[in-house]
N, C-alpha and C positions, 0 to 999 in steps of 0.2 A: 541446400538452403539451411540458412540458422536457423535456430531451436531456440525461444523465449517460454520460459517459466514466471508465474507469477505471484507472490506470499501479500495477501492481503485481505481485510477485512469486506463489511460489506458494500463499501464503494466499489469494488473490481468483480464483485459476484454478475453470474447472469445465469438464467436457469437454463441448461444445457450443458453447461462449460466448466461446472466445479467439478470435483470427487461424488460419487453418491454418498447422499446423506447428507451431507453438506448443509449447512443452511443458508439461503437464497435471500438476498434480500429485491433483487431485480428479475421476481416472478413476473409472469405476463401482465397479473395487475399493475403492477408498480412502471414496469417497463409503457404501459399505455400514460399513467400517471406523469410519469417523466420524458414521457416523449422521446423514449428512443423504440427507433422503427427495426433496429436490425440490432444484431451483434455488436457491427460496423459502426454503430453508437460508441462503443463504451470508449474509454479513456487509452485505457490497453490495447485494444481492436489497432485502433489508429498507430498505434505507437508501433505495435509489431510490423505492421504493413509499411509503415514508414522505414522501419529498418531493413524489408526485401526477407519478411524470416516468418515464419509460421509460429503459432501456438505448440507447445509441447505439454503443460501443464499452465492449469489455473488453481493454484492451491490456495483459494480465498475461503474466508468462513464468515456468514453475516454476524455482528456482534462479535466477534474474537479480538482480546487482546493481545499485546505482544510479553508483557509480562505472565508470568505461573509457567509451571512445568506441568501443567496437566491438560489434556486434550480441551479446547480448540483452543490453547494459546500459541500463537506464533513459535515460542520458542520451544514446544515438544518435539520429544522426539517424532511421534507417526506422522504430523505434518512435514517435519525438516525430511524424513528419508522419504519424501511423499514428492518432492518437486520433477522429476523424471521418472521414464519407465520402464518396465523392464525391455524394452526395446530400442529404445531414448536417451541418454542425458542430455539439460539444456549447454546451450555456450553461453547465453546471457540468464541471468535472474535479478526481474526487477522486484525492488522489495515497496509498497505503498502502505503503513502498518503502524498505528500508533494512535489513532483520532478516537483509539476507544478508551486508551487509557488516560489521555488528556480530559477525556469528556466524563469518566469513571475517577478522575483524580488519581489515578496510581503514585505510590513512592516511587520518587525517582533511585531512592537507594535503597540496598536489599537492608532490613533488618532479621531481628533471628525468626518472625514467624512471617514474614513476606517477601516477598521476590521482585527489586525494585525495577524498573524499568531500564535501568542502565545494566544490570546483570545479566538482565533477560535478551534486552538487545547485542550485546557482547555475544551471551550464547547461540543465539541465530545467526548471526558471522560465522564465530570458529567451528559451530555443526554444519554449515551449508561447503565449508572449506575442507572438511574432512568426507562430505558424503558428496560433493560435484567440484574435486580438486580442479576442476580444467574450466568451472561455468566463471566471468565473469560479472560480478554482483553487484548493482546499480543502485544503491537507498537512496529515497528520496525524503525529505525534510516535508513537514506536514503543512497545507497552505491553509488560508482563512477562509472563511465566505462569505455567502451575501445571501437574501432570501429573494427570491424572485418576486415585484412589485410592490417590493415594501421597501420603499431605501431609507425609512425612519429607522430601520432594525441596524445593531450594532453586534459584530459578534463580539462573545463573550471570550474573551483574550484570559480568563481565569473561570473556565467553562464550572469547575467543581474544586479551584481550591489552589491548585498549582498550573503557573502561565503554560501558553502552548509554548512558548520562545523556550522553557526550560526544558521541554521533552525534544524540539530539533535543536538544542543545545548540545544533549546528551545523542543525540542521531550522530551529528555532526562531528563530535568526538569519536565515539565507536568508531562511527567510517574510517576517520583517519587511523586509529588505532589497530584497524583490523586491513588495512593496505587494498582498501573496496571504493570503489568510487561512488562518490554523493553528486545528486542530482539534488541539489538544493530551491524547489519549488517555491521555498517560503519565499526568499528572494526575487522573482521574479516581481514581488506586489501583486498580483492578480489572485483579485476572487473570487473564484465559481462560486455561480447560480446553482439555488438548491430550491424547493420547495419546503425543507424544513429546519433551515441550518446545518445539514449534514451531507446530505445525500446528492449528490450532481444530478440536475435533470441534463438532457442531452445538449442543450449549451454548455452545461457546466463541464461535461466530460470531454466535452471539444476543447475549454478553457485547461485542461489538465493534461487533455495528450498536446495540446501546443507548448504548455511549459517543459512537460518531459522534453519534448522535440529539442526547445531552445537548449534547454540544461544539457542531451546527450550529445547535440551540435558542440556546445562551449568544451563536450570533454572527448571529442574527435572520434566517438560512436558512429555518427551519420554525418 
């Protein structure tokens, strides 16, 4: 059976399934808050079982960027050598990673005392290619949403400064750049439901393992 690993902030967390320590944003509280009854909720649940493959690793961090070189950024080292185990490596790694630095306003480009988001994202490629030469690696472009019973609400397409269209701009290039395939979720148009603008309650995460679905269908995955 395939091995799926996952790099992702606190959308893809569930308390059981990260790294210890880890910080959880879909504790038991939140998990009742958001209406997922099981695992088998999350976004990734569905997607791995859709592909006939098990969990190997869930290497999400709530609150982590994908930009900095220092622990919880996506692009560290102890996360990147963190996606397999010592018993394991994945075949697939899907990457879900970036809604923090959209929402945080990160530079898109490194200057001399910051580490821009497109350097960072490069880096996460070519360490995931040197340290699981054999997984192939699935990014996906960041979607919008919606808040659950409020359809007056508008999300904020310039959440802190710079658009989200310019960080799956910079996703979209990387991918190609680093010979990775993209799951381009933005494209689909669909917006999970959240409770707070962020966070998928259990419709929402249904809404995100269906777009993975379509996107790994369109790239002959499933």
């Amino acid at each position: 059976m395939k091995l799926v690993s996952i790099l992702g902030d606190s959308v893809s967390t569930f308390q059981g399934y990260n790294p210890r320590g880890y910080s959880v944003f879909y504790d038991a509280s939140m998990q009742r808050v958001n209406g997922l009854s099981s695992v088998s909720d999350t976004w990734w649940d569905r997607v791995i079982r859709s592909m006939n493959a098990r969990l190997c690793v869930n290497n999400s961090y709530s609150g982590s960027r994908v930009t900095g070189d220092c622990f919880p950024s996506a692009a560290c080292e102890e996360r990147l050598q963190n996606l397999g185990t010592k018993e394991a490596q994945p075949d697939y790694i899907l990457i879900y990673a970036g809604f923090n630095d959209f929402a945080g306003g990160a530079e898109l480009i490194s200057s001399l005392d910051t580490y821009g988001f497109e350097d960072s994202y490069d880096q996460v490629l070519r360490t995931i290619r040197q340290t699981c030469p054999s997984a192939r690696t699935v990014c996906a472009t960041l979607m919008r949403t919606r808040v659950k019973g409020d359809p007056g609400w508008k999300f904020p397409e310039y959440w802190a400064g710079i658009g989200l269209e310019d960080y799956n701009n910079v996703i979209r290039w990387t991918v190609q750049e680093n010979h990775c395939d993209l799951a381009d979720l933005a494209r689909t148009g669909v917006r999970y439901e959240t409770l707070d603008g962020a966070h998928p309650t259990a419709k929402g995460h249904l809404e995100i393992a269906e777009s993975w679905i379509k996107c790994m269908t369109d790239l002959g995955i499933l």
